[in-house]
N, C-alpha and C positions, 0 to 999 in steps of 0.2 A: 232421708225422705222415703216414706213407702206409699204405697199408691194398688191400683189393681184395673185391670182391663176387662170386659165384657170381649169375650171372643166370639168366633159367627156361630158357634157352639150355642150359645147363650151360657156359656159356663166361665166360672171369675178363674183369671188366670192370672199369678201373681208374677209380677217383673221377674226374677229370678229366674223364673220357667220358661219366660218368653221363647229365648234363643230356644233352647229343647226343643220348644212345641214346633216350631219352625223349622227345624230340623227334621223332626218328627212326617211333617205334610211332604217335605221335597224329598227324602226314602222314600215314602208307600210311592208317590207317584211316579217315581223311578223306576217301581214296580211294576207299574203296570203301562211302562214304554218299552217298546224296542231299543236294547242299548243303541242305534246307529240314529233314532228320534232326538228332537229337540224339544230339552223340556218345556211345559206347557208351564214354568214357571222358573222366572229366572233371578236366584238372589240380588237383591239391590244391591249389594254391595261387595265384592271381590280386591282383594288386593294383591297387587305383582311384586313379587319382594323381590323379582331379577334386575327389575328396572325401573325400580320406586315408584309406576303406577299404580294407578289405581280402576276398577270399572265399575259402574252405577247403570245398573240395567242394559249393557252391553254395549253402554259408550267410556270409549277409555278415555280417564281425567291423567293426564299425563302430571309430574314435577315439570315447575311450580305450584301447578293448581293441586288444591286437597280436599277429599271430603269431611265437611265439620266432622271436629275430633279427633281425624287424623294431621300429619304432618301437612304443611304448605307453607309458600315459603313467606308468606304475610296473608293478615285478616281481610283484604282486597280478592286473594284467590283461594276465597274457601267458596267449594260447592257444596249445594242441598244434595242430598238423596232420600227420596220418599220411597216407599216401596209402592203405594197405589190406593186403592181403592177394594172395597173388601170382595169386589169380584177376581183378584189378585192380578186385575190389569196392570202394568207397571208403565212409570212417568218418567219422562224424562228429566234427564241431571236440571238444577238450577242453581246460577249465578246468584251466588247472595250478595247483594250492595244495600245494605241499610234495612229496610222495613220492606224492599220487592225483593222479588226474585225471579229471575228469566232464564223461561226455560233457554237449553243448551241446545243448540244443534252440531257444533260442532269446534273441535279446538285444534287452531295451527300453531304450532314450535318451532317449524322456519320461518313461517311468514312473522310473527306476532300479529296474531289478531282473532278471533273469537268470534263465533257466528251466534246470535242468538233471536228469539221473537221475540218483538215490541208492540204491543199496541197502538194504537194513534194516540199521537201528541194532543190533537185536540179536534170535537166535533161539531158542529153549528146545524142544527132543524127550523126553518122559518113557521111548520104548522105541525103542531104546534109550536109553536116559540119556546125552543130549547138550547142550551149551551152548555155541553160540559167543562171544566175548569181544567188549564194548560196541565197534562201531565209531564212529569220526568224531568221536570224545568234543573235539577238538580241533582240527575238519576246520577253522575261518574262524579262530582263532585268529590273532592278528597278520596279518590280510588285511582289504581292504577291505568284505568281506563280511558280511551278517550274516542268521542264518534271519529269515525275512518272518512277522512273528508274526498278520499280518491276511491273509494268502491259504494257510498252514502252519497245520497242526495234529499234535498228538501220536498216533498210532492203532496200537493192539495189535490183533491179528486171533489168536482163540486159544478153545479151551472153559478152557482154566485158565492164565491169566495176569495177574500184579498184575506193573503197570512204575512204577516212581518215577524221576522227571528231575529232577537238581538244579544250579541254574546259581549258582554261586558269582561276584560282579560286584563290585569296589568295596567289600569289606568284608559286602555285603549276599547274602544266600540266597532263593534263591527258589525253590520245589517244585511241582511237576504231578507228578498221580498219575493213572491209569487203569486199571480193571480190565475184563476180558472171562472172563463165564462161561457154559455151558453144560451141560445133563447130555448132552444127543447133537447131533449135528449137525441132527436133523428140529425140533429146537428154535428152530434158528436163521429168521430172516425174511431176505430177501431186502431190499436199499434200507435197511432199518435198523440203525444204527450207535451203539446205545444201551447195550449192555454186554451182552448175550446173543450171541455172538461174535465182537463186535466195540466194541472201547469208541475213546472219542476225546475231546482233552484241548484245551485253547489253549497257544502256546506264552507263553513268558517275553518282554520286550521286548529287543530288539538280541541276539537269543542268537548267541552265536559258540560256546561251550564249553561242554562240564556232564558229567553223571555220569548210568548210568543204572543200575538195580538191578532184571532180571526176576527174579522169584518165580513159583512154583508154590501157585496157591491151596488145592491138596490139600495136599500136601506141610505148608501152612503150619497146615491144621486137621487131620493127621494121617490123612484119609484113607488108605484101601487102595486105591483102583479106581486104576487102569493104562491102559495101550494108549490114554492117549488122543494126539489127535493133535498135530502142533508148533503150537506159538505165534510169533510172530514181532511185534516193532515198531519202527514206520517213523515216520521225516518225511516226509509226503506234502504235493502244493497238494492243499488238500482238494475244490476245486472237480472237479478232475479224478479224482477219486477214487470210486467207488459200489460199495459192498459188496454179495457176495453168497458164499450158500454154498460157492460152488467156492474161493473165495478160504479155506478151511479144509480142505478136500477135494482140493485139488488138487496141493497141494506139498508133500514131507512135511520137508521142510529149506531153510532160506533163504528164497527167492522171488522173483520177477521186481523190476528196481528200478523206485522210483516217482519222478514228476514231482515237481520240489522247485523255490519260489522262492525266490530269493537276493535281498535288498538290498545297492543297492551305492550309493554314494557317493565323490563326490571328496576327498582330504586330509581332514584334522580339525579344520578351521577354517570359520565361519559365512562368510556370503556378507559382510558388511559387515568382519569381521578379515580374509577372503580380497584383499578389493579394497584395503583400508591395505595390504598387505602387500606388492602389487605384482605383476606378470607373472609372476612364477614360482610365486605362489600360484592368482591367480585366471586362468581359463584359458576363458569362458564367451564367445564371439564377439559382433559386431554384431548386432542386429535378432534377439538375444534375452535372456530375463531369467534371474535366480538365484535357485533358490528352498532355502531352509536344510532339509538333510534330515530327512526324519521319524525318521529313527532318532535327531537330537540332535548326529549325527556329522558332520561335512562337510557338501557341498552338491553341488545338480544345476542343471543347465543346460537349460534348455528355447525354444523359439525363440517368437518372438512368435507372435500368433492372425493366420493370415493369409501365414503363412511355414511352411516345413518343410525335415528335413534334420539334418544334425550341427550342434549348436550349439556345439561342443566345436573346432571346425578355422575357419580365417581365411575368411570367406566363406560358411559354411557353409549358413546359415538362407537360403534361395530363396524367392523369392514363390511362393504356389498359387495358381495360374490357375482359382481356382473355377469360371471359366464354363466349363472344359471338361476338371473332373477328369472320371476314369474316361470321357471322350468323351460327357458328360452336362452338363448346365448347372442349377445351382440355381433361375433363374429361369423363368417359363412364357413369357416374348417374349422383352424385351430384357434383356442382361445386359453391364454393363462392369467389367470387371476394373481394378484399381487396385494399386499398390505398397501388398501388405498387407491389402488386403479387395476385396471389389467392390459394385457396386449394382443391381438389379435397379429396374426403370422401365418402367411401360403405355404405349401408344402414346395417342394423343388418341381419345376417344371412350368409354375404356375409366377405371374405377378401382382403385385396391388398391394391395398392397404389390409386387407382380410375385413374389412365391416359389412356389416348388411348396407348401414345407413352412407357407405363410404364407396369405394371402386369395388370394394368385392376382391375374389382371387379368380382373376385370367389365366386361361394357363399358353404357356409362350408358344408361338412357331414355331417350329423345328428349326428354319434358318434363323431365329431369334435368339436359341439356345446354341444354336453353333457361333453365330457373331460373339455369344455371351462369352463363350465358352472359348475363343479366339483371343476375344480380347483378356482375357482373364491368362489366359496362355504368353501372352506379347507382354503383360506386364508381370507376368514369374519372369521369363525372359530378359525382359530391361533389367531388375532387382539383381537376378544373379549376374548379369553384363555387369549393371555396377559394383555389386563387391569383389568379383575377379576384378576389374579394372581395378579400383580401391587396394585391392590386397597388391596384384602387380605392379603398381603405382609406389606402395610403400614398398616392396621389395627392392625397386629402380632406385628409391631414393636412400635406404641402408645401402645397396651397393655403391652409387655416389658416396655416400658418407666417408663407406670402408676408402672410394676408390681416393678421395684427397686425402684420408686417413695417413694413408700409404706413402704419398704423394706429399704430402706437408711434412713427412720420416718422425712417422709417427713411432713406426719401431726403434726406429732410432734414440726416439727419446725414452721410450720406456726402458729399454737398455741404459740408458745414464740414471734415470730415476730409481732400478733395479740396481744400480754398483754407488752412486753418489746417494749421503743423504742429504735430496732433497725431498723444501717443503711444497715443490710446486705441484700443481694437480691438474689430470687433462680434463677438460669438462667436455660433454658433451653436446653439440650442437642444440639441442630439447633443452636443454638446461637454461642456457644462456637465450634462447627463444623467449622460451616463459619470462626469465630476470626481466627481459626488455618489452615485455609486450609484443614478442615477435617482430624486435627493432623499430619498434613505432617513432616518428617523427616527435613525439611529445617527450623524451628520454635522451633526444639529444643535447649533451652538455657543451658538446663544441665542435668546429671543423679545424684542423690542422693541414699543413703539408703532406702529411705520410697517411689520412684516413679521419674516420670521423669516432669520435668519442660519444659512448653511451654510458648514459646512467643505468641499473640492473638491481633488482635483490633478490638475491641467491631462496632458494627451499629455507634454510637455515636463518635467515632474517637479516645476513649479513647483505651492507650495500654495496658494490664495488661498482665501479669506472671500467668499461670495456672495451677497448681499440678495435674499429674494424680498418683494418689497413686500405688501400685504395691497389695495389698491388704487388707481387712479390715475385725475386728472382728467382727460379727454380734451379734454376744453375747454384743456387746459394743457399740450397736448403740446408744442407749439412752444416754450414756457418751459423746460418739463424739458429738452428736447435744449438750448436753447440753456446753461441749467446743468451739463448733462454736459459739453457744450465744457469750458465755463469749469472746472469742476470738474479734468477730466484735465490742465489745462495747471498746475495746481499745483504746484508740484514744490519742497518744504520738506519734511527731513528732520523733521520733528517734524509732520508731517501723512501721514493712512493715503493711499497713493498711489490712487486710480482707476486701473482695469487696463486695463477698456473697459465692455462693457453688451450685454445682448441681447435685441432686440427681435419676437424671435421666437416668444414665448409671450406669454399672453392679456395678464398686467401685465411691463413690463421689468425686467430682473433686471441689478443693479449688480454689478461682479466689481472687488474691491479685494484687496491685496498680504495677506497672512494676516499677521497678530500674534501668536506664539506662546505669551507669557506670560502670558496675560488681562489682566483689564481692573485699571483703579485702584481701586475697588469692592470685588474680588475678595482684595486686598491688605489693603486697609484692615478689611475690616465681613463679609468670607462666613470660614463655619469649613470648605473646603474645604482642600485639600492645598496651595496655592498662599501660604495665610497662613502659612508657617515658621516668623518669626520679626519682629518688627514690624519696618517702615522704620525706619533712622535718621534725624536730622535733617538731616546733609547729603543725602540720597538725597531728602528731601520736598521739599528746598530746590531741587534741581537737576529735580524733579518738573513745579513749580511755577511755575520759570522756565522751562522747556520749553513747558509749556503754556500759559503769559501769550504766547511769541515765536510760537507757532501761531498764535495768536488776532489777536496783533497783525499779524502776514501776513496775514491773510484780509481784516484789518479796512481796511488801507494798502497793503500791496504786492502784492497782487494783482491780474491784468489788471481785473478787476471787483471793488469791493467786496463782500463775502460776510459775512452775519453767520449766525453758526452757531444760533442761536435756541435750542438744546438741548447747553449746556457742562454735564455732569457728571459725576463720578468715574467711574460706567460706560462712559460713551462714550470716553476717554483708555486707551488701551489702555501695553499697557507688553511692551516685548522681553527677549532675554534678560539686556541689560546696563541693564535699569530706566529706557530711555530711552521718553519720554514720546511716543506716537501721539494726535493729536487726527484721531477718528473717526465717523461716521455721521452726513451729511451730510441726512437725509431730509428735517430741518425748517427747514433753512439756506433763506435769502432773499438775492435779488443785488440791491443799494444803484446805484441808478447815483451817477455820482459827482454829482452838484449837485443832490441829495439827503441829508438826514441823517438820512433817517429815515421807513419805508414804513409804510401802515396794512395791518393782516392780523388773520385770525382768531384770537386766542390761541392759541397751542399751544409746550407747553414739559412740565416736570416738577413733580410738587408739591416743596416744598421748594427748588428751585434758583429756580425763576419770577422775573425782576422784578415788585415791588407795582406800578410806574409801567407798564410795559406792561399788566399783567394788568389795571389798570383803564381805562385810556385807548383801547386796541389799538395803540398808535404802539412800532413796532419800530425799536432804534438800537443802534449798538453799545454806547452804555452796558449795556443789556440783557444781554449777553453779560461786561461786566465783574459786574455782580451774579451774575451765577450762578457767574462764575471766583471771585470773595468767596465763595462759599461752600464750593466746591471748597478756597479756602484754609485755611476755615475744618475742614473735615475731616481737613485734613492735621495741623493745630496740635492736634484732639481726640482724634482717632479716632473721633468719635462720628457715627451716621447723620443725614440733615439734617432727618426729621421719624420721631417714635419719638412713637408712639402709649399706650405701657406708661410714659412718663414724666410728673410734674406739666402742669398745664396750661401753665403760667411757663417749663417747661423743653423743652415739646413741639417748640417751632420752632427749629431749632441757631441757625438769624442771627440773628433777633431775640434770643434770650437769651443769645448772645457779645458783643454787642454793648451790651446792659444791662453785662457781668459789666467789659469792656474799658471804659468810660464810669468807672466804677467802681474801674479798677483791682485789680480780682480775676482774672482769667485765669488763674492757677497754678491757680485752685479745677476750672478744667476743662482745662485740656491734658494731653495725653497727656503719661503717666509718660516714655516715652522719650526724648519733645522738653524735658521738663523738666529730665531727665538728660544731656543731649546737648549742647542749646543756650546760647550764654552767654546773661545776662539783655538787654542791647542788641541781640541779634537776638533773638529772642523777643520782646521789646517793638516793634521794628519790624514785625517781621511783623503784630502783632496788630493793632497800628494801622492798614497798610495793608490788611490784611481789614477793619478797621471802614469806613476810606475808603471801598472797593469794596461795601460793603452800606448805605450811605448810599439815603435811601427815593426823594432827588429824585434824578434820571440828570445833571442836571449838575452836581452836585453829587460826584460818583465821577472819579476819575482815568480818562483814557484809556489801553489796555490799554497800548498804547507806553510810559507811565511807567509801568506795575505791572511789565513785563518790567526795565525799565530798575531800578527799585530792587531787586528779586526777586535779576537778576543781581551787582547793588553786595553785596547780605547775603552769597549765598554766596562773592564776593570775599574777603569780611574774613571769613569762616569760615575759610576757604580761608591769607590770609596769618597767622591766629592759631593757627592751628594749628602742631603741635613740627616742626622741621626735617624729624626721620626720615620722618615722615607727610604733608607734604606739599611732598617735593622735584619731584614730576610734576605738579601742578597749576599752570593758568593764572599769570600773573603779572599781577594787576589791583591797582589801590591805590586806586580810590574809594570814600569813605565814603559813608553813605544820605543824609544832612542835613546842611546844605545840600548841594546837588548840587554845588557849583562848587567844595568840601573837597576838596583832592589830599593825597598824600603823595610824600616824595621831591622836593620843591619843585617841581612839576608840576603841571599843571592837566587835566585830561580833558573834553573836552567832552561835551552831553550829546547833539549826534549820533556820536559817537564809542561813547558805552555804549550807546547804541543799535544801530548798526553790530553789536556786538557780539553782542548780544543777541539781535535780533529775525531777521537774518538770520544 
């Protein structure tokens, strides 16, 4: 398309050249200003390419809003720009919606909302009889816009005017009505806007469209009076707005337009559907937030506290350099600016918050600074009082450590551990702290006679069982280490292993291998979760040989002889696969060898006790075979070894198995399951060899070596009588119990051979 212009020239100026010429006028007149003048001409149109504004006669169109042609972010915020009129006056920006356009007074980006001039809605003249027709009934209609129902109000100016507004939404109706009446204009007040010439209404919420209906209040009650003057109503900000009588006097048609604000809002989706939506919904930059519009419609954008600028453009939100907006500083001294806020701070001698708008900086008393300066002194003071205490504290408790170190012969034992190899290890008090949660009550496994047992897991992952003794000889320290030796060099799969010992607290503390499954005790006689379902008779049998081959190692093969002084169902601990631990060694004594037998203070359990030591004091290993008879004897009943709620006859388990077995009654008391289980010739041996072993004279009881040795012959011949399917994985043994030197197979077994077998 081509075209041509008459310019004030009277000369044709062809599009092409436009720009030039216009160019052209704003040089010369540059020329002939003072560079520090403003020009007497100022281009309509300017664009900021730092921060994607825009200016239109020196009002800035900020993003979203655009002047047609350029960028914006929808056809809702495109502005006009005119340049003027041919005296080069220049107009202000306007709002295009549809076929109007209003002028701009001005645009806010935190608020959302838009200032602009409106003419009246509608005007009414009784002389002559005149009516202009409802304007704008439809002005935001399909725009982003909507009248601001909290800074707008509805206002008729008029002596005879009724206006009805009615905004049709959603199915829903909504009505504002106002009237203004007067009989003369000297009726009227100045400042009040009450309905004697001036009425005012609130608007509807989100009003984009409605309806508006002036009347004439005479007219409507048939008056005759005339000549009065026009009515007119407007959407006005009512802030900007103050009545007075000229405002009825002074225009007899229309009237100047009034200030109006606008809500605006981005798209129609909340700030949390905007962000699922993606880039092309949500459009709100860095370093600021999204907050959902008040009108219910869309959402605005505003930059953090501490930032300012377009929140709407890449970059847009800037740090405020508080300390020196407007070339003024929020604080009364010192002030430091930060990404985002800043901090106001007194110099020394002074206090406060440092604001102008806050305490300001005081500067302190002299005795204010000395108290400061006291107190700041007394607590260096207490700090280093507590890390000397702290540090002497710990020095007092390593010399404790050393001093029972010493004192428990602690050299003493490193000396054996440096000439003997042993696997035992000292631990150190911290060690075994940590294991146990610093002996927490939640880690005890059990209380004994000789101390209390903790559960621990070592640095290393490993679990052990940890004896705190309840006291110890000191007169017998050299005894005890020399027993620990001997103790750690044990090493029999059916004995609880010694780990090591630590002689670093007030009594030494034993650390043996943990046993997961508890004790035999716990199996047989406690109603805890452990008793599932009763042992069977091979599991007692193989129980019972374990623990006779224990015994008998302690008692023969061991570098020293050891008698355990305390054999009972508790102490035999049991693993996952019911293999038999012989445990808790507290009250064990070491035999030398050309010895058979040491004098000592009784000490054992009621019920398992030999009657021959418990009167004499002479400790032997028979001692230990009576109390294993009784152990056996638990196993054939299930019954506990002294039951107080039972006859007198039946209160002691040995003594009264040993009446019932004399007797030939023992079915009258064996457990249902061994009844069930076992054939009558094991059964019957077993009972016998329990009676053996509870014989009242000690040489009169088999030595443990033949109780293992027959123990092992019973479960043999369980073991070959049993149906092919069931015992194709067990041993292959063919000794009968009686006489020992019975084979099968035409073979003979010796009885160091079942022994072999057996005990190691």
């Amino acid at each position: 398309m081509s075209f041509s212009e008459s310019s004030p020239l009277g000369l044709m100026v062809k599009p092409g050249h436009l720009l030039l010429l216009l160019h052209l006028i704003i040089s010369l007149s540059s020329l002939h200003s003072p560079s520090n003048s403003t020009p007497s001409f100022l281009s309509p149109l300017v664009l900021d390419e730092d921060d994607g504004g825009q200016f239109c006669n020196g009002t800035d169109i900020p993003f979203p809003f655009g002047i047609s042609g350029y960028k914006s972010l929808a056809p809702g915020f495109n502005i006009t720009c005119n340049q003027g009129n041919g005296n080069l006056q220049t107009s202000p920006p306007r709002l295009k919606l549809f076929s109007d356009e209003l002028p701009i007074i001005d645009i806010s980006l935190n608020d959302g909302f838009l200032r602009v001039n409106l003419d009246p809605l509608n005007w009414r003249c009784d002389s002559p009889f005149a009516e202009e027709p409802s304007k704008y009934r439809d002005l935001l209609k399909d725009s982003p816009f909507t009248f601001s129902s909290t800074q707008n109000v509805l206002t008729v100016i008029g002596c005879d005017a009724m206006v009805f507004l009615q905004q049709q939404e959603n199915n829903k109706t909504v009505n504002r009505s106002c009237v203004s009446f007067c009989e003369s204009t000297e009726s009227v007040v100045d400042g009040f806007c009450s309905g004697v010439g001036c009425c005012q209404a609130s608007l509807p919420e989100n009003l984009k469209s409605f309806d508006l209906d002036f009347q004439s209040i005479r007219n409507t009650i048939g008056s005759n009076v005339t000549n009065m003057l026009c009515g007119r109503a407007f959407i006005l900000e009512q802030k900007a707005f103050e009545f007075s009588a000229e405002d009825i006097n002074g225009v007899v048609e229309g009237g100047a337009p009034r200030s109006v604000v606008l809500n605006w809002s981005i798209g129609n989706k909340s700030c949390d559907e905007a962000k699922r939506s993606g880039a092309d919904s949500y459009i709100c930059a860095e370093r600021s937030e999204c907050n959902d519009s008040s009108t219910g419609v869309g959402y605005l954008c505003r930059c953090l506290e501490g930032y300012d600028g377009n929140p709407y453009i890449p970059d847009g939100c800037k740090d405020v350099d508080e300390c020196s907006v407007n070339g003024t500083s929020p604080c009364t001294r010192k002030c430091l600016n930060f990404d985002g806020g800043y901090r106001c701070s007194c110099p020394f001698g002074t206090t406060g918050d440092g604001k102008k708008q806050g305490s300001g900086c005081e500067r302190v008393a002299p005795i204010e600074i000395a108290l400061a300066a006291g107190l700041f002194l007394l607590l260096l003071l207490f700090v280093l009082g507590l890390l000397t205490y702290r540090k002497l504290r710990g020095r007092r408790v390593e010399m404790l450590k050393q001093k029972n170190f010493m004192r428990n012969g602690g050299l003493l034992l490193q000396q054996h551990l440096s000439v003997r190899e042993v696997a035992a290890k000292i631990f150190t008090a911290s060690e075994l702290e940590t294991a146990t949660d610093n002996f927490s009550d939640n880690h005890i496994l059990g209380h004994g006679g000789y101390g209390t047992v903790y559960k621990g897991t070592l640095s290393d992952g490993r679990e052990v069982a940890i004896k705190k003794s309840k006291l110890v000889d000191e007169t017998q320290i050299e005894q005890f280490i020399n027993e620990m030796v001997i103790l750690s060099q044990i090493n029999h799969r059916n004995v609880v292993k010694l780990l090591g010992c630590c002689l670093e607290t007030q009594v030494p503390l034993l650390v043996y291998e943990f046993i997961s499954n508890g004790t035999l005790f716990d199996h047989m006689h406690s109603d805890s979760e452990l008793k599932t379902s009763p042992l069977s008779w091979e599991t007692r049998l193989r129980i019972a040989g374990e623990t006779a081959a224990a015994l008998a190692y302690l008692h023969k093969a061991a570098s020293t002889p050891i008698i355990h002084r305390d054999v009972k169902s508790a102490n035999i601990l049991l693993d996952e696969e019911f293999t038999a631990k012989v445990s808790d060694f507290g009250a064990s004594r070491l035999v030398p060898y050309n010895q058979t037998h040491v004098t000592t203070v009784v000490q054992g359990t009621l019920g398992y006790l030999d009657p021959e030591y418990f009167h004499t004091g002479l400790l032997s290993e028979k001692s230990d075979v009576y109390s294993f008879g009784v152990v056996l004897v638990e196993l054939l009943t299930a019954e506990k070894p002294v039951s107080f709620s039972k006859s007198e006859e039946q209160r002691n388990l040995a003594s009264y198995f040993v009446g019932l077995e004399k007797e030939n009654r023992i079915l009258e008391i064996v457990d249902r399951r061994v009844a069930k289980d076992a054939e009558p010739l094991s059964l019957s041996a077993a009972a016998e060899l329990a009676r053996r072993c509870l014989n009242v004279r000690g040489e009169d009881r088999p030595m443990m070596k033949e109780v293992a040795v027959e123990l092992n012959a019973l479960r043999s011949l369980l073991m070959l009588r049993r149906p092919p399917e069931r015992s194709a994985a067990e041993e292959q043994s063919r000794c009968l119990l009686r006489p020992l030197n019975i084979c099968r197979n035409d073979g003979e077994i010796s009885m160091e051979s079942s022994i072999s077998d057996a005990v190691y």
